[in-house]
N, C-alpha and C positions, 0 to 999 in steps of 0.2 A: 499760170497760177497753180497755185496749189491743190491737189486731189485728195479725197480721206483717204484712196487706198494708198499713198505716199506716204500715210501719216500715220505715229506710231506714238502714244502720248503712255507715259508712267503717272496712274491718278493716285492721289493721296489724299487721305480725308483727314483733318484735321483732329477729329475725337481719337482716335486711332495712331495717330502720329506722336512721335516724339514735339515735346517743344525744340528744344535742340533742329531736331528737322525740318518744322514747317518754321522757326526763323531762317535758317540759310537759303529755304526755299523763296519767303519773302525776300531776304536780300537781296538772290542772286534775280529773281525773276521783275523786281521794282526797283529797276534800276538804269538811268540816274539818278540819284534820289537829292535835292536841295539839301546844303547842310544850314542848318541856324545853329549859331552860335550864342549862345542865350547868355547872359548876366543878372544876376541877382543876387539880393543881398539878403542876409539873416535878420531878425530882430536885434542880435549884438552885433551888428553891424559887420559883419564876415562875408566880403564878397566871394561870390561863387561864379565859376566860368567852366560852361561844358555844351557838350558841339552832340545837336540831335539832327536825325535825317529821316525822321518820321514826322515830314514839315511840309509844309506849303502855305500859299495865300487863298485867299476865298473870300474875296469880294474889293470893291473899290470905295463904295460911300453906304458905310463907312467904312474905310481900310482894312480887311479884317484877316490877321492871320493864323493859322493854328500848328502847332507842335505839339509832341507826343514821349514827355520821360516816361517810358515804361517799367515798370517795376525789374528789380533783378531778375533775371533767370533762375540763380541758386538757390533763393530763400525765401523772394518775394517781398523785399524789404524797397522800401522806398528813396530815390536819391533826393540828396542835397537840396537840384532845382526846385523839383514839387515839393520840398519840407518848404524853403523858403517862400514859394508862392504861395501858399496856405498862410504865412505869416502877413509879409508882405505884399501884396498883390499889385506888382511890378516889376518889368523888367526890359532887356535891352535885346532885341534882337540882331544878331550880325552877319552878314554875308563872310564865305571866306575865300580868300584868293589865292591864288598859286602860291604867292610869297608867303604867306602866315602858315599855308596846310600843316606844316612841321610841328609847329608851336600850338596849333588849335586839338592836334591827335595826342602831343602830352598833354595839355589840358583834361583831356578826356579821362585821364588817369584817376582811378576812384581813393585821390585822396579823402581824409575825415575831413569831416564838418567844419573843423577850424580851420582850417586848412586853406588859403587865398591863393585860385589855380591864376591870378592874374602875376604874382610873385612866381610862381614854379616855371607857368608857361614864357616866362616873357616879355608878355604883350602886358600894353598899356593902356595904364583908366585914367580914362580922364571924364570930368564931371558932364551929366546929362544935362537937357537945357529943364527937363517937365519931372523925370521919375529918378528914383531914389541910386536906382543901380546903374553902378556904371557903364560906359561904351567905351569900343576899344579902339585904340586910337589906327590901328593896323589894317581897321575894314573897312575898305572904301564907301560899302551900305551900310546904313546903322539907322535901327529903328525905335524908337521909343517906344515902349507900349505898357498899357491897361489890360490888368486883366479881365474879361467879363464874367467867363466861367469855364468851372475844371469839372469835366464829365469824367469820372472814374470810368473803366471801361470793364473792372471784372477786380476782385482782390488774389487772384492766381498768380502765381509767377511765370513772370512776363508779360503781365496784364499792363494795357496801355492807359493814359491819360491824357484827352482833349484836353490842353490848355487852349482856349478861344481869347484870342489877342485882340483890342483895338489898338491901332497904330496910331499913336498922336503927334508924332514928330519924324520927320524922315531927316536923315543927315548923308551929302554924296558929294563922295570925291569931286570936285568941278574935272582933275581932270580925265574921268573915265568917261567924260560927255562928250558926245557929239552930235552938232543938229537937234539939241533938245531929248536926244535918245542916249541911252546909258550903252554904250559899245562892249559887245564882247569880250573882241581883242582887246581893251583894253579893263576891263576890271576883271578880267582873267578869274574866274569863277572855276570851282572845281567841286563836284558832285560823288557822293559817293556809289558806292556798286560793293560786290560781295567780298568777303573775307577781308583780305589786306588791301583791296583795290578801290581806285579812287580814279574818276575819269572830269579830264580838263575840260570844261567848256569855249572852247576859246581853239583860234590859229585852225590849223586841217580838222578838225574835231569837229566847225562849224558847217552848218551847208543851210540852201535860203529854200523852202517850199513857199510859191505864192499862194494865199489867204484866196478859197471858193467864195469873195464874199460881193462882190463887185458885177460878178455875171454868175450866170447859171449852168455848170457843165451837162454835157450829154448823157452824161454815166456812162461807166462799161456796159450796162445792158445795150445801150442803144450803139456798141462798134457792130460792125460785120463780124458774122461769124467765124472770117479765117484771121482775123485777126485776134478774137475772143480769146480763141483755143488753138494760138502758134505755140509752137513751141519754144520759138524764141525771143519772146516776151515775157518778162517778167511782171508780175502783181505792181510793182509802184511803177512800170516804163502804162503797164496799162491806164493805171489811175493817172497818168499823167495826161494820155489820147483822153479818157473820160472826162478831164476836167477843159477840153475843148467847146466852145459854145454852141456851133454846127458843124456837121461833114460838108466839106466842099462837094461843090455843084460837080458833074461829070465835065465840065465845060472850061473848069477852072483845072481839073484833073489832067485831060489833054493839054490844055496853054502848058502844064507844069513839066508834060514827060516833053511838049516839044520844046524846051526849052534848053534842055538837056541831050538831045539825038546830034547838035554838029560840034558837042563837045568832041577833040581827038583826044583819045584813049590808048594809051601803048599797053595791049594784054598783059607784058612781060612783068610794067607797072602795080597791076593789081597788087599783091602782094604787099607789096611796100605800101599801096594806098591803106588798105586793109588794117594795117597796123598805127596806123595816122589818125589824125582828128578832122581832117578834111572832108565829112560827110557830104557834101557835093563832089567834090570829086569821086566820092565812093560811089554813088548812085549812078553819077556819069558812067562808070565803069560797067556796073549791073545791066543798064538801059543798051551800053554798047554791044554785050557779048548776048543780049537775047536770042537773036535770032540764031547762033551757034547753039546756046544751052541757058532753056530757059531753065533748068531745076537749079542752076548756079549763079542765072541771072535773079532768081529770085530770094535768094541765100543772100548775094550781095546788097539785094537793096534792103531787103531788112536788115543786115548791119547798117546800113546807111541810116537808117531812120532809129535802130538805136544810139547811133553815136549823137545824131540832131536832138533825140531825148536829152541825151546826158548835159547836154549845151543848152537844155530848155529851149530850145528850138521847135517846140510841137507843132508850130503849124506845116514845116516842112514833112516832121515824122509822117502826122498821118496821110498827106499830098502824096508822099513817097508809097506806103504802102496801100495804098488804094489803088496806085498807078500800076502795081501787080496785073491787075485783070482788066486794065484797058492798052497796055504797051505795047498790043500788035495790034490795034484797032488804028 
């Protein structure tokens, strides 16, 4: 894991900074950031379409979610969205997917007021079942919502605004479902991140950490301490041993290396094993060459029990590295 005297941090205080600076600082450091695609309409009926990432949800009953058009930078002047939600207080929240990202970034474009980004960008409105402003026909999410209330956050430029949503309608592609759960790969979601960059949710991008919610792990406080502070673990292979329920018995420790001692092992093989995903064979290797050289027998088995991490295999990991100081017993 990581030590302060490794650590080397650039502090920045906010009164002191450039605005210019503490946004790309925000950018770059809150990020993915959910994009909502918001819709609303004017009082002269002029729909408006523009994509914020100063978004998220916050709560289930009642559905409640919040966005953030912050004032310009340059002048401190207000856009479109929040002129029209002052007017009308409703709008359409949209998810954006790989497909649209093109067409949702020219939206963004600060045309005028009369100005219908649904015309410029492409994408298509089509009529809401509850609220006034349209939803796009392009996003496989779409959400109706009510306003409840717009917290001004400062009248500075680049001062933010809480718009607080209730969600009263949800509308979903049927087919981004699967099993009742709305799939990744397939509503292909894309998040923003700093300057021009923009990161896929979906395909290698995904990975699954299992929910502490079901049992009770050990914590890291409670591994041994030559595992605490190896040097070849890393902070999340650790939180992965900590989220274990108990350490095995010594009894379960032994069954596990004898299990492993009339595996045959060609020396020559290591190498090749080493580079594989074969983490039993890895360990088999380790276990074999102890009694020659323990400082390399136990090199190998802790790769072994990183590689059984990476396969979420922890009960092998810590079995394997516990088995470090009973392999000549």
């Amino acid at each position: 894991m990581a030590s302060e005297e490794n650590k080397r941090f650039i502090s920045v205080d906010p009164k002191e900074a450039s605005i210019p600076e503490i946004h790309k600082l925000l950018l770059g450091g809150i990020t993915p950031r959910p994009i909502a695609l918001v819709s609303t309409v004017s009082e002269d009926g002029i729909n408006n379409l523009s994509p914020f990432s100063f978004y998220n949800a916050f709560g289930a009953n009642p559905p409640i979610i919040v966005f953030s058009p912050a004032r310009r930078g340059r002048d401190g002047s207000t856009k479109d969205t929040l002129n029209n939600l002052h007017q009308i207080k409703e709008c359409v929240v949209q998810a954006v997917s790989y497909e649209m990202v093109q067409q949702v970034s020219l939206a963004s474009t600060e045309y005028d007021a009369d100005t219908d980004e649904f015309v410029k960008s492409g994408l298509t409105a089509i009529d809401s079942d509850i609220v006034k402003p349209k939803r796009v026909l392009e996003s496989p999410f779409q959400m109706e919502c009510v306003v409840q209330q717009i917290i001004p956050l400062g009248e500075n430029k680049g001062s933010g605004n809480l718009v607080i949503c209730e969600v009263v309608k949800i509308h979903v592609d049927e087919t981004i479902m699967q099993d009742g759960v709305i799939e990744p790969n397939l509503i292909r979601l894309v998040g923003r991140s700093s300057a021009n960059y923009y990161t896929k949710a979906f395909d290698c991008s995904m990975f699954e950490i299992e929910k502490p919610i079901s049992t009770i792990g050990i914590g890291i406080d409670s591994l041994p301490d030559f595992i605490k502070h190896s040097k070849n673990l890393t902070g999340n292979e650790l939180g992965k041993l900590g989220n274990i329920e108990l350490l095995p018995l010594e009894t379960e420790i032994k069954s596990f290396i004898t299990s492993y001692k009339n595996q045959k092992i060609n020396i020559n093989d290591i190498p090749k094993l080493l580079n594989g995903t074969d983490y039993h064979a890895v360990y088999a290797a380790g276990v074999a060459i102890n009694h020659e050289d323990k400082v390399n027998s136990k090199r190998i088995i802790e790769i072994s029990a990183k590689k059984a991490l990476e396969q979420n295999d922890n009960a092998f990991a810590i079995l394997a590295l516990l088995s470090t100081t009973l392999i000549d017993n």
